[in-house]
C-alpha positions as CSV (number, residue, x, y, z in Angstrom):
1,X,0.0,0.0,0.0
2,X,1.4,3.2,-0.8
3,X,1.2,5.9,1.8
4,X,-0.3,8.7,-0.6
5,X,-1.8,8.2,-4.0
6,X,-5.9,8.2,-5.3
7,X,-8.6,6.6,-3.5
8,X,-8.7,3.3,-5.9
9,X,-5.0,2.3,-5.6
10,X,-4.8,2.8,-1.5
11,X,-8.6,1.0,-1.1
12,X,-7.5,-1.9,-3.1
13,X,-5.6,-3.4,0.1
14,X,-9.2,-3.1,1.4
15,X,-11.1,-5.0,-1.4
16,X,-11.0,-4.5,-5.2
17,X,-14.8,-4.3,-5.5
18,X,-15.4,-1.2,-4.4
19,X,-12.3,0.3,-5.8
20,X,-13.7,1.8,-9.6
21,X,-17.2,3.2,-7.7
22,X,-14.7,5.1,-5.4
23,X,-13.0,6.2,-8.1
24,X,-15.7,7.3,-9.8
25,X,-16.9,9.1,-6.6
26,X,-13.5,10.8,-6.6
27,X,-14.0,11.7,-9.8
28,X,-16.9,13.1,-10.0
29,X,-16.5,15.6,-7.2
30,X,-18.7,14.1,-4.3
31,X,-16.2,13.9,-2.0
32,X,-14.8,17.6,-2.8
33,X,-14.4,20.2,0.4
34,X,-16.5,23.4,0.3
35,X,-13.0,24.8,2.1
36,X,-11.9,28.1,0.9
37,X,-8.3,27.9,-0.5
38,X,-8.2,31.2,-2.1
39,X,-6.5,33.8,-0.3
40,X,-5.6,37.8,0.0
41,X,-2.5,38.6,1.8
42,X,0.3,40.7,0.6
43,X,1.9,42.0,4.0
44,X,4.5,44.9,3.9
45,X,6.7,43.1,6.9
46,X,8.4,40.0,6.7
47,X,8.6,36.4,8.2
48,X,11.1,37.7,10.7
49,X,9.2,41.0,12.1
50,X,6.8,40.7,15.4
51,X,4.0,41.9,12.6
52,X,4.6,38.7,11.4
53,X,4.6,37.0,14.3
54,X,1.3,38.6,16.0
55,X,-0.3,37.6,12.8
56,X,0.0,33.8,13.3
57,X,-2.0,33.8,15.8
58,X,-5.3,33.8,12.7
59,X,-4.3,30.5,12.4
60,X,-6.2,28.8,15.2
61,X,-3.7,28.4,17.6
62,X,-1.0,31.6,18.6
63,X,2.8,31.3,19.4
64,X,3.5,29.6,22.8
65,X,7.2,30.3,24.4
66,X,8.2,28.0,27.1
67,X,9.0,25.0,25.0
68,X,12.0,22.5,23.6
69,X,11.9,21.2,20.4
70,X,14.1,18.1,18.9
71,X,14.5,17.4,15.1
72,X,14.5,13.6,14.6
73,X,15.8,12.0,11.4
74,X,14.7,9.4,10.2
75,X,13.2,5.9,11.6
76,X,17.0,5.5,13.9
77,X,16.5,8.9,15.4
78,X,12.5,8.8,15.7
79,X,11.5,4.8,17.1
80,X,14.0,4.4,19.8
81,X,13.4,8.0,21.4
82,X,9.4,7.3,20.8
83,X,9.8,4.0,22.3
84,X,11.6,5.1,25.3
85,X,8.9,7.9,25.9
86,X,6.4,5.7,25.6
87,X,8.1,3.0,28.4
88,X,7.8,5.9,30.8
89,X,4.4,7.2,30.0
90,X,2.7,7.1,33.8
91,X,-0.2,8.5,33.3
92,X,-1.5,8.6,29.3
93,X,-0.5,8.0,25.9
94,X,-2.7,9.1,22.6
95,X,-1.4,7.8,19.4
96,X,-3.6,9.1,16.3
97,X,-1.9,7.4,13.2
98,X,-2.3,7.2,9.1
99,X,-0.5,3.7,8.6
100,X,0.1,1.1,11.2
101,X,1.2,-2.1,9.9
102,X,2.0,-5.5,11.0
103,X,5.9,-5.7,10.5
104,X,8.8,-5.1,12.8
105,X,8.1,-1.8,13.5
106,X,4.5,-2.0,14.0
107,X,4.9,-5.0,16.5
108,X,7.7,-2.4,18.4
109,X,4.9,0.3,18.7
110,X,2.3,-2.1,19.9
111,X,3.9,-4.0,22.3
112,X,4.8,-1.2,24.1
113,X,1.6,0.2,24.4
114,X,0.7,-3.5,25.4
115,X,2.8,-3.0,28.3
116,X,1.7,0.4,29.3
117,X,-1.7,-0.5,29.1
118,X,-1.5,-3.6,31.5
119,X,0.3,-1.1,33.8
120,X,-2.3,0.7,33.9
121,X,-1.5,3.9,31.8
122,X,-4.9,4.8,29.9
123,X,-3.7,3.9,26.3
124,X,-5.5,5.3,23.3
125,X,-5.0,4.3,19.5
126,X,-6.6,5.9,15.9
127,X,-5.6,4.8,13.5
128,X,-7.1,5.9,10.2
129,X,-8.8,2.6,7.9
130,X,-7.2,3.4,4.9
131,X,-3.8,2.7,7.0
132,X,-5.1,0.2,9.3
133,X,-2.9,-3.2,8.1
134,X,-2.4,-4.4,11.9
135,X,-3.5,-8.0,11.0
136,X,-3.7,-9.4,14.8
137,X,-2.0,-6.7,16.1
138,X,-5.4,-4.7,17.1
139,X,-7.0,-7.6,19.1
140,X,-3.9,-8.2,20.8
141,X,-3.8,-4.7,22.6
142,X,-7.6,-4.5,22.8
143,X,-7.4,-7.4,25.0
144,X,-4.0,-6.1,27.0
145,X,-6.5,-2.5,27.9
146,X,-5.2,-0.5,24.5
147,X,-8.6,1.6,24.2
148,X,-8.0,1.1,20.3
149,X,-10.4,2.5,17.7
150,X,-10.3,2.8,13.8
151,X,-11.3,6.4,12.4
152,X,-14.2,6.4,10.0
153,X,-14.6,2.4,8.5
154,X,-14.7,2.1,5.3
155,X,-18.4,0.5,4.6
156,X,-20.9,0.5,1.6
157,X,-23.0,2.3,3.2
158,X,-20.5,5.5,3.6
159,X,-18.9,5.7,0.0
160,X,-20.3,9.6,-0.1
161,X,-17.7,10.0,2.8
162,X,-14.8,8.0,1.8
163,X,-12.8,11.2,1.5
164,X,-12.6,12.2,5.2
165,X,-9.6,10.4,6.7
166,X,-7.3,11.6,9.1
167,X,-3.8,11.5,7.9
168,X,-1.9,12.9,11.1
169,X,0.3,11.9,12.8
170,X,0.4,12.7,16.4
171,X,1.8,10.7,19.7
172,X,1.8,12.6,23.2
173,X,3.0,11.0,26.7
174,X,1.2,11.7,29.5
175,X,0.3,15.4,28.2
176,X,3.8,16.6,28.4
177,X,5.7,15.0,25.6
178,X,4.7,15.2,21.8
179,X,5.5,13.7,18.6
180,X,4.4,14.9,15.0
181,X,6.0,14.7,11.4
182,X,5.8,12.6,8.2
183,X,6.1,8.5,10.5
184,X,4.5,5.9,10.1
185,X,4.5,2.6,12.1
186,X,6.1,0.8,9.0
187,X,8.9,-1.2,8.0
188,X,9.8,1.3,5.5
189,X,10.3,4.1,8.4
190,X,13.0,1.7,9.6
191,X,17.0,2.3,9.6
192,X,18.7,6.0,8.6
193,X,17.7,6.4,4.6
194,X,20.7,4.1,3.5
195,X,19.5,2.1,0.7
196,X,15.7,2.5,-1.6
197,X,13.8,0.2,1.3
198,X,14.6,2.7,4.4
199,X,12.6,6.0,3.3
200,X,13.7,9.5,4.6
201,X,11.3,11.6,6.8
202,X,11.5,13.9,9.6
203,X,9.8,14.7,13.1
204,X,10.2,16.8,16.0
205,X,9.8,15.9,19.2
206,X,7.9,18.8,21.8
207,X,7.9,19.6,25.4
208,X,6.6,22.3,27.0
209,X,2.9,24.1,26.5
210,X,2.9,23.6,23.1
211,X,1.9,19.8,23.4
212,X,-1.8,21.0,24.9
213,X,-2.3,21.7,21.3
214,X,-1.2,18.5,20.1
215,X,-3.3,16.8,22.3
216,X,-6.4,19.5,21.5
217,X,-5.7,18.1,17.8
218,X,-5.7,14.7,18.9
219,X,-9.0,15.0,21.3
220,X,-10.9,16.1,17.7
221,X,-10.9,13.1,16.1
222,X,-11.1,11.3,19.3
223,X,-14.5,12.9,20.2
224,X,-16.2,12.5,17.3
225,X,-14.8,8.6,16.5
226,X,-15.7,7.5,20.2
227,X,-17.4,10.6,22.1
228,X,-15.1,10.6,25.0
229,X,-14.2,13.8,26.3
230,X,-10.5,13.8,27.6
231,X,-9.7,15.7,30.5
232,X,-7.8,16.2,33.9
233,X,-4.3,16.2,35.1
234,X,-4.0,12.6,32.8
235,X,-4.2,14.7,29.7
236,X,-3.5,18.5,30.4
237,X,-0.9,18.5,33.5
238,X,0.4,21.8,34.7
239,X,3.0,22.2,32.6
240,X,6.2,24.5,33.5
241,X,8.7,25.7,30.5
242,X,10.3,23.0,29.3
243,X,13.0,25.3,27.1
244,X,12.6,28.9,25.6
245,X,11.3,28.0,22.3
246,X,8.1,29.8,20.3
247,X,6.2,26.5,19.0
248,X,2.3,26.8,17.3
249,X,0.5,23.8,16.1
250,X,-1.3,24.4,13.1
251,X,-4.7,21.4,12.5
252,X,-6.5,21.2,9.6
253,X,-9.4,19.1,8.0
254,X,-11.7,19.0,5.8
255,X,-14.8,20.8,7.8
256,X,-12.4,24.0,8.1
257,X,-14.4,26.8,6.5
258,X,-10.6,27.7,5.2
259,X,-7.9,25.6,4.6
260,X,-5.6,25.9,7.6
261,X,-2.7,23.9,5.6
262,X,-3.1,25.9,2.5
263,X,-2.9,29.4,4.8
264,X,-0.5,28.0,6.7
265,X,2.1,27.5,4.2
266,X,0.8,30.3,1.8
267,X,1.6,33.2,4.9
268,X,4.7,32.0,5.0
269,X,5.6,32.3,1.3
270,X,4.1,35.9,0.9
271,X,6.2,37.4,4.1
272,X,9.3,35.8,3.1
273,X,12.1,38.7,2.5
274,X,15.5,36.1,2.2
275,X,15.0,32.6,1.3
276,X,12.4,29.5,1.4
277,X,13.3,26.2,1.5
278,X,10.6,23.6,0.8
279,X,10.8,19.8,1.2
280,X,8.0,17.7,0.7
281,X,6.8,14.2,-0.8
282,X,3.8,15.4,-2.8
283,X,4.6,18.7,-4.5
284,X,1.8,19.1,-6.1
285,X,1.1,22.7,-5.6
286,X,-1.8,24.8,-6.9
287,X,-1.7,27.9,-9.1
288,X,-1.7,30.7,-6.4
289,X,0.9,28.6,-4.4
290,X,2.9,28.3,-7.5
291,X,2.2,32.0,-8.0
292,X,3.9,33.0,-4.8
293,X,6.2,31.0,-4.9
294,X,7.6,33.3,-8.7
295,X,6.6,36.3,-7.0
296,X,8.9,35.6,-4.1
297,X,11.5,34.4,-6.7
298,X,10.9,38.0,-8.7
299,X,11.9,39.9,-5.1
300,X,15.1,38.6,-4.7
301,X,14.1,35.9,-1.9
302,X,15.9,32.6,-3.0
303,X,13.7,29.7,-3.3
304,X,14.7,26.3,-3.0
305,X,12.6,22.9,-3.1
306,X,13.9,19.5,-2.5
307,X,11.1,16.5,-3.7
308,X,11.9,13.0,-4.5
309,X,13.2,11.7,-7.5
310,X,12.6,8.5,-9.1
311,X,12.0,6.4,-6.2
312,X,8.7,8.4,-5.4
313,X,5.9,5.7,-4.1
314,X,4.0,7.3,-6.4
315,X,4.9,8.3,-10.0
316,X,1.8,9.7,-11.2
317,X,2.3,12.8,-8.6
318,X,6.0,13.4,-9.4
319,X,4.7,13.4,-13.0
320,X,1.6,15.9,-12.3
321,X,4.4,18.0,-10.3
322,X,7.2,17.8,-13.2
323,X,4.3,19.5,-15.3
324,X,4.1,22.7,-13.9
325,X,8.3,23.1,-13.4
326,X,8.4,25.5,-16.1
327,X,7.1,28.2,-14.8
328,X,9.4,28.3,-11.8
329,X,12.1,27.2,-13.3
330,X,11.6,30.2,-15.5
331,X,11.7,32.8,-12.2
332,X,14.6,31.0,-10.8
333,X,13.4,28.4,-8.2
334,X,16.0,26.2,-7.7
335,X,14.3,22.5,-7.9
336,X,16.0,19.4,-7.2
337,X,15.3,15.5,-6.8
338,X,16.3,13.7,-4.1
339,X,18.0,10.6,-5.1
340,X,18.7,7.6,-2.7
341,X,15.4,6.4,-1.6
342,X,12.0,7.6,-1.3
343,X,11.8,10.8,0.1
344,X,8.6,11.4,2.7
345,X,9.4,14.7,4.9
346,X,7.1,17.4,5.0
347,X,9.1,20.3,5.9
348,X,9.9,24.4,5.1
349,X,12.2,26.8,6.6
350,X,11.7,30.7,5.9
351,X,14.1,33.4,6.8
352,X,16.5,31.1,9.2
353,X,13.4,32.2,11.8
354,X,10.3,30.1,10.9
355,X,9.9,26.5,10.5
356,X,7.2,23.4,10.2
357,X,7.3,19.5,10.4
358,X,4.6,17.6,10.4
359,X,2.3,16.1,7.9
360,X,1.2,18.6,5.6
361,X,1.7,18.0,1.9
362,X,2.0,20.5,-1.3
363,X,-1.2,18.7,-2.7
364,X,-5.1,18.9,-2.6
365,X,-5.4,16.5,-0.6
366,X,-3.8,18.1,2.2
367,X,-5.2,21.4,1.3
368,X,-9.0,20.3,1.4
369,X,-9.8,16.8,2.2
370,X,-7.7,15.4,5.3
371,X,-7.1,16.0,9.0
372,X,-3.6,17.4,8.9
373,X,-1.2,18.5,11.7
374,X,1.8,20.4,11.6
375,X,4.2,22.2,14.1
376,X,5.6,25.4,13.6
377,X,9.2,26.6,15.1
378,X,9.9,30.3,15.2
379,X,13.4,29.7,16.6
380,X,16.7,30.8,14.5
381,X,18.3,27.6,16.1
382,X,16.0,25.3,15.0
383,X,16.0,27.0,11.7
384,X,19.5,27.0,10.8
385,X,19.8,23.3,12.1
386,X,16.9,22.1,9.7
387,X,18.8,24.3,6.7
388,X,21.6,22.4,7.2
389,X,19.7,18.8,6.8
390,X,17.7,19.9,4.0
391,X,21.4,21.1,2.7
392,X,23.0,17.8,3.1
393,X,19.4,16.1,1.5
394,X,20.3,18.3,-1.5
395,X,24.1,17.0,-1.5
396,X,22.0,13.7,-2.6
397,X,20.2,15.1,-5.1
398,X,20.3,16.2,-8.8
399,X,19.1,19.3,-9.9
400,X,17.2,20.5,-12.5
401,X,17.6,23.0,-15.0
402,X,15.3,24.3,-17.6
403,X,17.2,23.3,-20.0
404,X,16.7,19.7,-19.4
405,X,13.1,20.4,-18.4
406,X,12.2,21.8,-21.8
407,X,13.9,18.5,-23.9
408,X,11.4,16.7,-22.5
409,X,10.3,14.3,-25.2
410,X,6.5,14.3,-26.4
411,X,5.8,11.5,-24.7
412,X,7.1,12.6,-21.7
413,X,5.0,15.6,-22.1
414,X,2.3,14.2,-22.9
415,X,2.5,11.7,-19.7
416,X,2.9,14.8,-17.5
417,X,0.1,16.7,-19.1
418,X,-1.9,13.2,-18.3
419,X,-1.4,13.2,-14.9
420,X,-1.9,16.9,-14.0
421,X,-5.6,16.0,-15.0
422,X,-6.0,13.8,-11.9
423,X,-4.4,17.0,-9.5
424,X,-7.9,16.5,-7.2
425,X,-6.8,13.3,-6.4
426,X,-3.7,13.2,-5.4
């Protein structure tokens, strides 16, 4: 199963019969998002003014100091500091997931959990249906106390809603600790991106105030899957400054009147005064992104974007993206394709100040159709040490040039052009 692509290729896991009438649904726009993702803002300050930062509090949630923030690289940086957070949960752990297979790492995650739950830590699981491959994996830590739950079956009877899946991914300890990025609990998050089987991604880990918004993201789709209301000490401890780091969590889904993903990102772009550096799996980017992204380019700011290269799980969407290259290309943004394995972070740095991991993709599907989650870090530190691993990510890539773009041969062309047409479903 592939962790992004349409609606028939990630239900067939699921059962083929149903796969060409979801398609079709897809298709035909009855699962589209009445979600505005059509914005106005042109601001005469920049990323790195207190303008700037005052502003960010429109998005939902505003700036809260008081927290530390760790980068973690890969599935060697990420599983064993997870694991040992979750061995000394005491009080509550709340996993909300996209993909949790049965396979080494899955079987590390849940048995774990297993242990916590028998030792009486109130263990709850989500895990999305699209992503739910756990083969015995759920019974077992349903019958060890897991509290585990699968967000919005997929059943005849709710084809019109096949669209609304949650694809965060969100872990917090005992209300003080938080996890968010690009993971899943698969064997292909395993090892340190050395060969085509061990797929690069990022995540941060959080302490401090900052995780109450995690776990206010991750109570959402808890409510409304189970109607449990999470509360007390368990959940929301007093929480003292862990570090002196500005951290906002940015949610976004579907039933958003505006697209907190799109604005997200798209604020970002328009303040930027120096430089913006994109990396992302799915860069699929619609025309006012695409816009910005020139017009940044025409001011001087240096743009830079980092996707993967042939090894994408995905071709179609590296083919849709390919299409539209021209026309930054043309203003100067500086593209280039990752080349060693299959490249799955979700990341953007602007102005060495301001900074986001989590799961957020250039695409419409993260724009409009699915629960997303992303942390933002306005820290220079942070910044500059996420520059430099995007830096070393583009060490390992080739990059394009225009000239190369425009010998593309017909088919080629044509083969791009193709898969643009499908941009809604991706």
């Amino acid at each position: 199963m592939s962790e992004r692509g349409d609606v028939a290729v990630r239900l067939a896991p699921k059962g083929r019969l149903a796969a060409g009438l979801l398609a079709l649904v897809a298709l035909t726009g009855c699962i589209s998002s009445g979600t505005r993702t059509d914005y106005s803002y042109d601001p005469s300050y920049g990323v790195a003014s207190q303008q700037f930062l005052r502003s960010l509090a429109a998005l939902k949630n505003g700036m809260v100091p008081g927290n530390a923030v760790t980068l973690l690289q890969n599935g060697d940086g990420l599983f064993p500091d997870l694991l040992r957070a979750i061995a000394g949960a005491r009080e509550s752990i709340n996993v909300e997931i996209y993909i949790f297979n049965d396979g080494e790492i899955g079987r590390s995650i849940a048995d774990a959990l297993i242990e916590r739950a028998r030792a009486g830590v109130g263990v709850r699981v989500l895990v999305d249906d699209f992503g739910a491959r756990l083969g015995g994996l759920a019974e077992e830590m349903r019958a060890a106390g897991v509290n585990f739950r699968i967000y919005k079956p997929i059943r005849i009877y709710s084809l019109a809603h096949i669209g609304h899946r949650t694809h965060r991914k969100i872990v917090t300890i005992d209300g003080r600790v938080g996890y968010c990025g690009g993971f899943a609990f698969d064997d292909r998050w395993r090892g340190d991106a050395r060969n085509r089987h061990e797929w690069r991604d990022l995540a941060v880990r959080v302490e401090g105030p900052a995780v109450r918004q995690l776990q206010r993201i991750f109570m959402e789709d808890w409510v409304n899957t189970t109607g449990e209301v999470l509360g007390g000490d368990a959940q929301f401890p007093a929480l003292e400054p862990a570090g002196d780091v500005l951290v906002q969590v940015i949610s976004s889904s579907r039933n958003d009147q505006s697209s907190m993903a799109k604005l997200m990102l798209y604020m970002a772009i328009q303040a930027a005064r120096s430089d913006i550096t994109i990396e992302n799996a799915y860069f699929v980017p619609d025309a006012q992104i695409r816009r910005a992204l020139v017009r940044a380019a025409h001011r001087g700011v240096e743009v830079r974007i980092v996707v993967p290269g042939p090894s994408i799980d995905i071709p179609a969407i590296r083919r849709a993206s390919q299409f539209h290259y021209g026309e930054l290309l043309d203003a100067g943004v500086a593209i280039y394709e990752y080349q060693p394995t299959m490249l799955h972070s979700k990341v953007m740095v602007v102005d060495g100040v301001w900074a986001t991991v989590g799961s957020i993709n250039f695409d419409t599907r993260s724009m409009r159709k699915n629960a997303e989650a992303n942390v933002i870090v306005y820290d220079t530190h942070f910044a500059a040490q996420l520059d430099g691993v995007i830096d070393n990510d583009i060490a390992h890539s080739t990059k394009l040039t225009k000239r190369a773009w425009a010998k593309r041969g017909l088919w080629v062309r044509v083969r791009d052009l193709f898969a643009s047409f499908f941009t809604e479903m991706y």
